[in-house]
N, C-alpha and C positions, 0 to 999 in steps of 0.2 A: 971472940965476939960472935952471938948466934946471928943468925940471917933467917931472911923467909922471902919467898917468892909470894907475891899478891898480886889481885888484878882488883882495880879499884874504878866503879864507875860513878861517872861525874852526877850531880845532881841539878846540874843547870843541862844539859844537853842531852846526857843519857848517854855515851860514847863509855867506850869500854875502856881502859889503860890494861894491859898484863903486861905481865913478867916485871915488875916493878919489885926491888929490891929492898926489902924493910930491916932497919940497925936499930940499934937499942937509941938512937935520936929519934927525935922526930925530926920529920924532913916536909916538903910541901913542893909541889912537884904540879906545872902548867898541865890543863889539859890539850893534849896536842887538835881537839876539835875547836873548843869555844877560850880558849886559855885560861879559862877559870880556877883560878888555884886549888887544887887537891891537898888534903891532910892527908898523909902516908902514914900509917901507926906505926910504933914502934915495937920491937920485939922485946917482948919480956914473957913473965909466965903466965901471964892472963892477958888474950888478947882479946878488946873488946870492941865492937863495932859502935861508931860513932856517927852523928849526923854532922853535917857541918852546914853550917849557914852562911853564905857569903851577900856582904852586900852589895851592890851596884853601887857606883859614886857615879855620878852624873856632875863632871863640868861647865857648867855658864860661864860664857864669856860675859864679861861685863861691858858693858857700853862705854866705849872710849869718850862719848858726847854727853857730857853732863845737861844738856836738855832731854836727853833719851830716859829719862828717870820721869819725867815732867809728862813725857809722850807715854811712856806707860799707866801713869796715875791718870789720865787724858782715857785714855782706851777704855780701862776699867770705870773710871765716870760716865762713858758713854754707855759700856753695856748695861751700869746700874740702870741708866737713862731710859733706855729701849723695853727692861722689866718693869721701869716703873711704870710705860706706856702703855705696855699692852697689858700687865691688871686693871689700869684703867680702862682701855677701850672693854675689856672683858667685862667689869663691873657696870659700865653706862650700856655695854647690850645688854646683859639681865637682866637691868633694869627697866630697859624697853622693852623687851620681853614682858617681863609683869606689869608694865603698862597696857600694852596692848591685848595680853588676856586678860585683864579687869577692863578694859574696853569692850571684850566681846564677850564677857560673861553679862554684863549691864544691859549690853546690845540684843542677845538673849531673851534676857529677860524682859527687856522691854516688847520685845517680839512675844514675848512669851503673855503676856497680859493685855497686851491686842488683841491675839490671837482669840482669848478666852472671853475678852470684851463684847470682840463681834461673834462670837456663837452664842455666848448669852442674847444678845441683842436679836439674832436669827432665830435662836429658840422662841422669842418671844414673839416674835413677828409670827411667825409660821403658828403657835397659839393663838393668837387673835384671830387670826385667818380663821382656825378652825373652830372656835369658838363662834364667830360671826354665821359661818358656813353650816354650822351644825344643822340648824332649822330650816334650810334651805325649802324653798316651797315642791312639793311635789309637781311632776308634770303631769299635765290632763294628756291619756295614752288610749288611743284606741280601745276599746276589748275585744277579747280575741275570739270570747263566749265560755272561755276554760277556765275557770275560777283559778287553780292552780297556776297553771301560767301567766294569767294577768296580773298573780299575786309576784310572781318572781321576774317577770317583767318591769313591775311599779317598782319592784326592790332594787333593780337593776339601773331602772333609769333614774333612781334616784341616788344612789351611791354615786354614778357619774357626774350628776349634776352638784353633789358635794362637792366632787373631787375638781370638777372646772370651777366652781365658786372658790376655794381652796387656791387652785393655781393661780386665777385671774386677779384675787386679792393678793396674792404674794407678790405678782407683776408688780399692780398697782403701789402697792407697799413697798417697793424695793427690796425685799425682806434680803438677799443674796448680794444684794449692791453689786447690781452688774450694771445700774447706770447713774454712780454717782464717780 
């Protein structure tokens, strides 16, 4: 009967086995790290390296309390509970969410056509003004005897007195609504 020496490592742990002795059986041999069962190949005239898969079994004790089946279908109702709670509360914030910004976009916009209301409304003001003001009467101004300068003096003093006619109407008009 042939023999072979092999050193086989585990695929759950990684732990090395040697000097393991392979027969023309196959054998299955604990790992002495994690005990995980080992395939040993057997010696023939093709030896072929194999994977092995082993599976965990996981034992559950069962509930000696035939209500404890009741408490578990209990627990998983309540966690259903708690997702269905909080997609709701997620869904009702969105939703105020977009409330509130079609709040302030309306809010906006309402601002936004005030805004435009009274600068129209100020543009207009401030025309009348100047329209009113345009022909404003010249002032009677000394002369100075310098043709040239009396001329740029009358031009002078009368540009101001636009411009205070201009102001004084805009008071009077509120054109700025600083006193309503």
């Amino acid at each position: 009967m042939p023999t072979a020496i092999v050193t086989i490592t585990c695929p759950n742990c990684g732990g090395k086995v040697d000097g393991i002795t392979a027969t023309d059986v196959a054998q299955t041999i604990a790992c002495p790290y994690c005990k995980t069962e080992l395939h040993v190949p057997h010696v023939g005239e093709v030896i072929r390296e194999t994977e092995v898969v082993h599976e965990k079994v996981v034992y559950v004790e069962q509930p000696s309390d035939p209500g404890a089946d009741i408490d578990v279908l209990t627990a998983n109702r309540n966690k259903q509970v708690r997702v269905a709670a909080s997609i709701a509360v997620l869904v009702l914030g969105l939703v105020m969410l977009l409330a509130i910004n079609a709040s302030n976009k309306s809010d906006a916009e309402r601002m936004d056509r005030d805004f435009k209301a009274e600068q129209s409304a100020r543009d207009q003001c401030e025309a009348d003004c100047k329209a009113k003001c345009e022909a404003a009467p010249p002032a009677d101004q000394p002369r100075t005897g310098d043709p040239a300068l009396d001329q740029d003096l009358d031009k002078t003093v009368n540009e101001a007195n636009v411009t205070l006619c201009e102001s004084q109407c805009e008071i009077d008009k509120d054109c700025y609504g600083l006193h309503h």
